[in-house]
C-alpha positions in Angstrom: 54.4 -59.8 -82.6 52.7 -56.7 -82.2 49.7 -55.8 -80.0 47.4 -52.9 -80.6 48.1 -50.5 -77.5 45.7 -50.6 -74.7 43.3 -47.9 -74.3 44.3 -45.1 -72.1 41.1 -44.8 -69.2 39.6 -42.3 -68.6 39.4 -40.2 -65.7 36.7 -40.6 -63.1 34.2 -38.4 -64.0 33.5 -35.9 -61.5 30.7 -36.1 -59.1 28.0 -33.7 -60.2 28.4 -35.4 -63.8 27.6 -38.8 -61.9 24.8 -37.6 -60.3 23.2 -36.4 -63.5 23.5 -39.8 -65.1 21.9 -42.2 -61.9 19.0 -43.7 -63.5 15.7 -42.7 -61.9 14.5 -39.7 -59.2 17.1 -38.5 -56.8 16.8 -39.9 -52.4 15.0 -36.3 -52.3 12.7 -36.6 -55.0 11.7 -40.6 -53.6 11.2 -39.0 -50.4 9.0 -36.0 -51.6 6.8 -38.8 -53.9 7.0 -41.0 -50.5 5.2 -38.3 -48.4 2.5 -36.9 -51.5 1.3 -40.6 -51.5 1.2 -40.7 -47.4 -0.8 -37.4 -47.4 -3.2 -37.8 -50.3 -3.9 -41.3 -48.3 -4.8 -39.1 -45.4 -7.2 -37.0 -47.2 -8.7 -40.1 -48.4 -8.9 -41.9 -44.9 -9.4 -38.7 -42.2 -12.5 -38.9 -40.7 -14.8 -36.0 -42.2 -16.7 -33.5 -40.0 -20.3 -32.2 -41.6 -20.9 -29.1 -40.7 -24.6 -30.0 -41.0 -27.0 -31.2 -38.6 -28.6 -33.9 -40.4 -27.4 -37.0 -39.1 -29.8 -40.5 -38.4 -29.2 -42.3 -35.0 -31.9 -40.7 -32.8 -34.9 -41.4 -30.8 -37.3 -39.8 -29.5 -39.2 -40.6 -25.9 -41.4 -43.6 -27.5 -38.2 -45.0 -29.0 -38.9 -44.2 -32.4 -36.1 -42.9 -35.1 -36.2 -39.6 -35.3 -33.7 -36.9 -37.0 -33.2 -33.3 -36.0 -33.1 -31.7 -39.3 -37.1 -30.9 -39.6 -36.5 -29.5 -36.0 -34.0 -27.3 -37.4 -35.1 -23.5 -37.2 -33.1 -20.4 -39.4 -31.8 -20.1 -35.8 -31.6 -23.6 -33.1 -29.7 -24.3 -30.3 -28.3 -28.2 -30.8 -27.9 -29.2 -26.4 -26.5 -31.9 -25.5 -27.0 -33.1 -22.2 -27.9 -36.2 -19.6 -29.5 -36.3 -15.7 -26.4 -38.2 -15.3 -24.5 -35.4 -15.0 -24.2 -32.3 -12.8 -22.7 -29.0 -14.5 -25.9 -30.2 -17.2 -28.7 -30.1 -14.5 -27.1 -27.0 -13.0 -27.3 -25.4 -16.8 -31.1 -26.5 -17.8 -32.7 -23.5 -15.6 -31.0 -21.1 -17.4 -31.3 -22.4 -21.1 -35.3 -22.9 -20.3 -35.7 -19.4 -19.6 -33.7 -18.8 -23.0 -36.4 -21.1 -24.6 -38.9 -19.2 -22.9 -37.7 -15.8 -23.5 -37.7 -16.5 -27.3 -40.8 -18.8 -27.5 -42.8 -16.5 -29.5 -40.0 -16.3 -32.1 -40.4 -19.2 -34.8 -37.1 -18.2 -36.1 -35.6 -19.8 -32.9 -35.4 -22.9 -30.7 -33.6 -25.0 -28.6 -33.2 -28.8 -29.3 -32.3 -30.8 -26.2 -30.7 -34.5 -26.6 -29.9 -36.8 -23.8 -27.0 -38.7 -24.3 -26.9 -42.3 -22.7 -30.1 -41.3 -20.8 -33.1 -42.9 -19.5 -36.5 -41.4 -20.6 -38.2 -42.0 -16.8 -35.1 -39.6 -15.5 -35.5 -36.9 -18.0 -39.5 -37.2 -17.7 -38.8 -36.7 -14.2 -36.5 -33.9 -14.3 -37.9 -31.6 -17.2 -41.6 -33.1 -16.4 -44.4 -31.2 -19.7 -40.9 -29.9 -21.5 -39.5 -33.8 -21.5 -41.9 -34.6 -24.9 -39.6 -32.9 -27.0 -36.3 -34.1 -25.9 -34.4 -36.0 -28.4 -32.4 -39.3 -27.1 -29.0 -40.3 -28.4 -28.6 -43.8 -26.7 -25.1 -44.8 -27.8 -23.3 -40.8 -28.2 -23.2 -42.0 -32.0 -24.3 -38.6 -33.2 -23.1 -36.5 -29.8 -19.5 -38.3 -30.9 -20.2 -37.4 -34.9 -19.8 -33.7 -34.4 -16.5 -34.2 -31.5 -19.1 -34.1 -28.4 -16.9 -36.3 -26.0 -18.4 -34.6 -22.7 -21.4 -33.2 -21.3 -23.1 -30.2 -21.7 -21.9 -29.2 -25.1 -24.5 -26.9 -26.8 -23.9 -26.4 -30.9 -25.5 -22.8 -32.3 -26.6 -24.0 -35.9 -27.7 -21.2 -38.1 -29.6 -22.1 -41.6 -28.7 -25.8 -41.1 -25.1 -25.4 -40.3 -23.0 -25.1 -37.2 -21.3 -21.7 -36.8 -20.3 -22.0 -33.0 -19.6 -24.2 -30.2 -20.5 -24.1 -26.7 -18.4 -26.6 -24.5 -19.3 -27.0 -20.9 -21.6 -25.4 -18.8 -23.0 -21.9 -20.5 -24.8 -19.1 -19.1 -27.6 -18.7 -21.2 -28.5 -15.7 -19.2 -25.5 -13.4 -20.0 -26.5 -9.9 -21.7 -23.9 -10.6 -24.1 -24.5 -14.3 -25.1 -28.1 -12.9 -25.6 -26.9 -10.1 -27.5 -25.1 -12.6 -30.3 -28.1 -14.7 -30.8 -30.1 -11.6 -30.8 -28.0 -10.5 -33.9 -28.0 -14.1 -35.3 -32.0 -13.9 -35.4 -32.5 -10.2 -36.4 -31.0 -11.5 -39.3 -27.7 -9.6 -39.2 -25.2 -12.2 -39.1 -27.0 -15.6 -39.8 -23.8 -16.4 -42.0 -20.9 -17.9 -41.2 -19.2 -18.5 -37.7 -18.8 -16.2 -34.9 -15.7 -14.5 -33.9 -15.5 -16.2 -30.9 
């Protein structure tokens, strides 16, 4: 009787020849789709920051919704602020004489919103200048624009914020002056400040 002869095998193929015949991507090309997917999730999901001032969620001293953009001048000073708390009382002095300084410039003004604060203590505090105060009960639009602390003052040029001032300012420094000076001359009304 006579069988046909087994087949020889073959040799292992070598490595980089196995490797080109897996089925599928690579462990490198899984992990690269793996992290595209977890970052264009972020980009959908992250919290977005407006640039603008035109958020709803404020009041004015009678309790009414009110908004800030039709207070909004080429030039505006955005302050956020409360009786409640010290380096803000200690700051008002100085950002009133600002206010009065450039009062007969319509180009310019200063927007003042108490945060978590009680219209009695502001009337009391800013007495004929508490009429225009703002009122932002619940920090929903201080919080929109990363206001987490008091005083925080936002320098909002043609309807957008171009610089942030975190903490107690003085609004009496020559050079502070200078930079809104500039900002209202019309010379840089564009873009954020360099510093």
């Amino acid at each position: 009787m006579h069988f046909p002869a087994a087949k020889a095998a073959e040799p292992p193929s070598p490595p980089e020849a196995v490797a080109r015949r897996e089925p599928g991507l690579g462990r490198q090309a899984n992990l690269v789709v793996a992290v595209l997917a977890v970052l264009a999730l972020a980009v959908l999901f992250w919290p977005r920051r407006d640039d603008r001032f035109d958020t709803a969620g404020l009041v004015d001293a009678s309790g009414q919704a009110a908004t800030l953009e039709p207070l909004l001048t080429p030039v505006t000073l955005v302050h956020f602020w409360a009786t409640w708390c010290a380096p803000c009382m200690d700051e008002i002095p100085a950002l009133r004489r600002l206010q009065d300084d450039m009062e007969k410039n319509d180009d310019f003004r200063v927007v003042m919103i108490a945060v978590s604060d009680s219209t009695d203590k502001v009337q009391a505090f800013l007495g004929s200048g508490a009429g225009s105060v703002l009122y932002d009960p619940d920090w929903k639009v201080a919080n929109s624009y990363g206001t987490d602390k008091l005083p925080e003052t936002y320098l909002v040029v043609n309807g957008h914020v171009v610089e942030k001032f975190v903490g107690q300012t003085d609004w009496d420094a020559p050079a502070l002056r200078q930079k809104l000076a500039a900002r209202l001359s019309g010379g840089d009304r564009t873009g954020p400040t360099g510093s």
